[in-house]
DRENTORKOL-3810 file (N, C-alpha, C; in nm, 4 decimals):
REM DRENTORKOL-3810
@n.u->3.5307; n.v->11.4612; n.w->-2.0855; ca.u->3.6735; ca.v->11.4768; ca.w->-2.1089; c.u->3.6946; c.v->11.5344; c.w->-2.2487
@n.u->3.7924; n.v->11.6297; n.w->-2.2381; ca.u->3.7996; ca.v->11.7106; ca.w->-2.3691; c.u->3.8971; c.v->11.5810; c.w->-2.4825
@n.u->3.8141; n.v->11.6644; n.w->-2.6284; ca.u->3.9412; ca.v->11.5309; ca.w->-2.7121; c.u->4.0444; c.v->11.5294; c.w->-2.7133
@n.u->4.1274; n.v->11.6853; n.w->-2.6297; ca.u->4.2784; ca.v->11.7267; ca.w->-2.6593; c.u->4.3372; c.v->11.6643; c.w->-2.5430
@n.u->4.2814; n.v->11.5939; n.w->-2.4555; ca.u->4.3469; ca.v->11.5689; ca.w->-2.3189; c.u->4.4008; c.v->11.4699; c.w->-2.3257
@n.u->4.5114; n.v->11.4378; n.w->-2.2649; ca.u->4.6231; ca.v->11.3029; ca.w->-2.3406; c.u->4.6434; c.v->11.1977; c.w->-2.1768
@n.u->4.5777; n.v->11.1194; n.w->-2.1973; ca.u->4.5972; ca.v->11.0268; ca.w->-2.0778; c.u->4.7287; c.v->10.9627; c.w->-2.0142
@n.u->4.8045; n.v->10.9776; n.w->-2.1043; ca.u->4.9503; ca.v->10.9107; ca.w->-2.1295; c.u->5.0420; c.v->11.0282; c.w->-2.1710
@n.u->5.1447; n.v->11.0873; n.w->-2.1019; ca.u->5.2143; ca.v->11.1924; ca.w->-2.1548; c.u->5.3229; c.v->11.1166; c.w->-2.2859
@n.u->5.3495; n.v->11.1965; n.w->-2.3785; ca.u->5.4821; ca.v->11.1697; ca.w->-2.4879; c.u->5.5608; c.v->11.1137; c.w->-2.4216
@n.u->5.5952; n.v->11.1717; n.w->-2.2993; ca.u->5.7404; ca.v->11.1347; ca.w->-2.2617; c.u->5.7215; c.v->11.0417; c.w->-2.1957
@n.u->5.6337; n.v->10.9882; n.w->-2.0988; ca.u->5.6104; ca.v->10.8963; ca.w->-2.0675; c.u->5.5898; c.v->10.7068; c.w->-2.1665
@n.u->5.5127; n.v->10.7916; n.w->-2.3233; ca.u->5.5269; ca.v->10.6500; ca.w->-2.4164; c.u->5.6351; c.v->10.6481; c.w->-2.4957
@n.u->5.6906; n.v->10.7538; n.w->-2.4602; ca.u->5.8611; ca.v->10.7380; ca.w->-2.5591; c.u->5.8855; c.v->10.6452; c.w->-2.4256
@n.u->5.9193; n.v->10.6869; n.w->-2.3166; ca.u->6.0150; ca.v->10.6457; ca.w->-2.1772; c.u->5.9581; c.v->10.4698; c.w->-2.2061
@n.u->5.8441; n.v->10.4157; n.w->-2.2079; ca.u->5.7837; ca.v->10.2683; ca.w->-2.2265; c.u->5.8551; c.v->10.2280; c.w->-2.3443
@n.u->5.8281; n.v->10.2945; n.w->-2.5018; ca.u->5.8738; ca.v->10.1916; ca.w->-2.5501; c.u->6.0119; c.v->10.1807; c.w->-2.5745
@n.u->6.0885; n.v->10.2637; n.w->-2.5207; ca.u->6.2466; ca.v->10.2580; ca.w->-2.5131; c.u->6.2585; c.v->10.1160; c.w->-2.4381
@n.u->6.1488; n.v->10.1037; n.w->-2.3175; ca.u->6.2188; ca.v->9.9875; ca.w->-2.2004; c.u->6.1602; c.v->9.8342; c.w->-2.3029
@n.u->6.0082; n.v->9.8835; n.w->-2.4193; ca.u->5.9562; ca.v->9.7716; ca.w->-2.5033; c.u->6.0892; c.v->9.7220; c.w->-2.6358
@n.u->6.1450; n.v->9.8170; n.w->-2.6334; ca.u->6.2501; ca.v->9.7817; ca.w->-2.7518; c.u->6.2218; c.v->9.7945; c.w->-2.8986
@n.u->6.1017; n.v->9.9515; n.w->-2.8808; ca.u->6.0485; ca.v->9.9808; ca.w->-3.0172; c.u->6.0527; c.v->10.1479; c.w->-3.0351
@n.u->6.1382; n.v->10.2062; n.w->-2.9025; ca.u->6.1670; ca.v->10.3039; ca.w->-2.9418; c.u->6.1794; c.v->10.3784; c.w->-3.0879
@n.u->6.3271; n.v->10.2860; n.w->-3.1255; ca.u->6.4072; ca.v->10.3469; ca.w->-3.2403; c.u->6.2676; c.v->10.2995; c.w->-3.3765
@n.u->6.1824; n.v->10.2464; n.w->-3.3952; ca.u->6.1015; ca.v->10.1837; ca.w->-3.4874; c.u->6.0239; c.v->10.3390; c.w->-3.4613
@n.u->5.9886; n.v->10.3843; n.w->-3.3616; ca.u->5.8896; ca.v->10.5089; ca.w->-3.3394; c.u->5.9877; c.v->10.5932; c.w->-3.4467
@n.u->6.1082; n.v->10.6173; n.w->-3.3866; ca.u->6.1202; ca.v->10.7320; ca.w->-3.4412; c.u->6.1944; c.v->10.7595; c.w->-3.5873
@n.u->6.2565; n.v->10.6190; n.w->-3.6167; ca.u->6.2552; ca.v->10.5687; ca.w->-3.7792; c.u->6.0997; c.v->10.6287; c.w->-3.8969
@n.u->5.9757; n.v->10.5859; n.w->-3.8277; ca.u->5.8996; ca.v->10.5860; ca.w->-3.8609; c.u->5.7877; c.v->10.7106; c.w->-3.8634
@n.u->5.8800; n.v->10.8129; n.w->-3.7715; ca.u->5.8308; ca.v->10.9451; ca.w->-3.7562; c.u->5.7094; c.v->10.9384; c.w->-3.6434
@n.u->5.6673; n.v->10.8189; n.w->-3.5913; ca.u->5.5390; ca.v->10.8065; ca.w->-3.5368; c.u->5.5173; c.v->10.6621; c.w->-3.4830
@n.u->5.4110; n.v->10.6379; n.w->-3.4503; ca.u->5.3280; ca.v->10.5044; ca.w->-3.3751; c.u->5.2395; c.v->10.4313; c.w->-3.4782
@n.u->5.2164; n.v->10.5145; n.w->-3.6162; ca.u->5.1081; ca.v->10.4199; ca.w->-3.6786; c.u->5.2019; c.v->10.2666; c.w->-3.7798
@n.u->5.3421; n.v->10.2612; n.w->-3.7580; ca.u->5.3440; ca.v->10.1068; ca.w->-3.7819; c.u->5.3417; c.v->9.9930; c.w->-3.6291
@n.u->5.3557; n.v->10.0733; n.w->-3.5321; ca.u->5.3406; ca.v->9.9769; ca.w->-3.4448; c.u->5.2730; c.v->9.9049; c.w->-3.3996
@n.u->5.2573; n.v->9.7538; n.w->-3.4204; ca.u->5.1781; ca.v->9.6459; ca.w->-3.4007; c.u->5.0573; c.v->9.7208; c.w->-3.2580
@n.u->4.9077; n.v->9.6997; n.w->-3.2799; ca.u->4.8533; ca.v->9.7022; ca.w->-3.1604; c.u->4.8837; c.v->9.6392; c.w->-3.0367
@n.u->4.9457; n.v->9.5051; n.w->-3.0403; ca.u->4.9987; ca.v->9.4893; ca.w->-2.9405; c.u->5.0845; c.v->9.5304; c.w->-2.8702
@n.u->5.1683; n.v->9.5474; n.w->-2.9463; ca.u->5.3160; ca.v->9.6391; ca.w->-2.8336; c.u->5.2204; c.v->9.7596; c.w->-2.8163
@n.u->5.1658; n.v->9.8470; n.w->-2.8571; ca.u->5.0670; ca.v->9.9780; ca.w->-2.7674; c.u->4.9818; c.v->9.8669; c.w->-2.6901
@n.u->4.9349; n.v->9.8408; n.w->-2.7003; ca.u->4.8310; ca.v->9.7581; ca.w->-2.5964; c.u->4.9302; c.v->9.7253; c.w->-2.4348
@n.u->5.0407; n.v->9.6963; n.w->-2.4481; ca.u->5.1795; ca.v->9.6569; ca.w->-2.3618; c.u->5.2462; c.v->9.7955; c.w->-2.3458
@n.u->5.2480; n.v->9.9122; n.w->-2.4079; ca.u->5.2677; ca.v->10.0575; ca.w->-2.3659; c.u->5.1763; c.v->10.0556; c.w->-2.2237
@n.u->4.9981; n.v->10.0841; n.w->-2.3063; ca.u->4.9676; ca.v->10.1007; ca.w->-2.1949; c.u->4.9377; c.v->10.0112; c.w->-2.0861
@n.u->4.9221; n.v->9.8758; n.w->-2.0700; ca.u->4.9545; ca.v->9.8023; ca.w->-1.9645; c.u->5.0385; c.v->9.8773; c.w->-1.8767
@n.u->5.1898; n.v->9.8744; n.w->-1.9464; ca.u->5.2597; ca.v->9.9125; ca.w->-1.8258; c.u->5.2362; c.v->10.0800; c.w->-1.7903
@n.u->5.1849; n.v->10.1705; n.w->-1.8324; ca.u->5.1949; ca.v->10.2558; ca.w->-1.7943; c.u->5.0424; c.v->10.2837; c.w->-1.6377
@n.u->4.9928; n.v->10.1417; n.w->-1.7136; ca.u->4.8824; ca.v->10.1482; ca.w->-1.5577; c.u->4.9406; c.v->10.1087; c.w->-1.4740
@n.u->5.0226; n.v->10.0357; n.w->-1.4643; ca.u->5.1414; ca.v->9.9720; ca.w->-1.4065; c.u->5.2161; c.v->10.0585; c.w->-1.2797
@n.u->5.2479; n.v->10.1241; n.w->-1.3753; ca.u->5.3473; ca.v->10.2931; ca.w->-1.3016; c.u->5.2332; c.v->10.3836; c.w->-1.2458
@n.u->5.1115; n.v->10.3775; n.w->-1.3087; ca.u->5.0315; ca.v->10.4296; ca.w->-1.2026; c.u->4.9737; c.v->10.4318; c.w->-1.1099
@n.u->4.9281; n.v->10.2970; n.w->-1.1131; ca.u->4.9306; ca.v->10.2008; ca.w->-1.0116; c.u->5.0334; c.v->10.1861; c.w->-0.8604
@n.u->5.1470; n.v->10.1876; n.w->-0.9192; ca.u->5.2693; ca.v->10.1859; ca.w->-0.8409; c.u->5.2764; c.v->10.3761; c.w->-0.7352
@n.u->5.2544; n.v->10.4432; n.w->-0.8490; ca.u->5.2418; ca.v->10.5544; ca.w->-0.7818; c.u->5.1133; c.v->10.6104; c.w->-0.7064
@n.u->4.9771; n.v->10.5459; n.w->-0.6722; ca.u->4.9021; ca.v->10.5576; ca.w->-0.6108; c.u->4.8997; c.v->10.4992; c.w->-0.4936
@n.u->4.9734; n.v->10.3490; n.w->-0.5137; ca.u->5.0224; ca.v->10.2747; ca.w->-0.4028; c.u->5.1159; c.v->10.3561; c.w->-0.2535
@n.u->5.2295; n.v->10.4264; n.w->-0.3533; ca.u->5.3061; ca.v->10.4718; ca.w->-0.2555; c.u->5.2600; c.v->10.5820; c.w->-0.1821
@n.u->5.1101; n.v->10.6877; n.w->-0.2424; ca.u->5.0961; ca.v->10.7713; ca.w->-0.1796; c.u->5.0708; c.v->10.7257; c.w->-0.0174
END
């Protein structure tokens, strides 16, 4: 897997942490590097979540 390949689209971890309630902290902060590892750790949870969900329905 190449290093540029992004497992998780932007819009997809903006769309998570809007629903985590750390949106506005992202973009106060220009970025993700004050956000606690846990709330990313709970990004991607749920985004296996939604993938999950969408493999299901195929």
């Amino acid at each position: 897997m190449s290093s540029n390949s992004k497992l998780i689209s932007e819009k997809l971890k903006y769309e998570i942490a809007k629903e985590l309630g750390v949106y506005d902290q992202v973009k106060k902060d220009g970025g993700w590097g004050n956000i606690p590892s846990k709330t990313c750790g709970n990004i991607v949870t749920k985004a296996i979540e939604i993938a999950n969900r969408k493999v299901e329905e195929e």
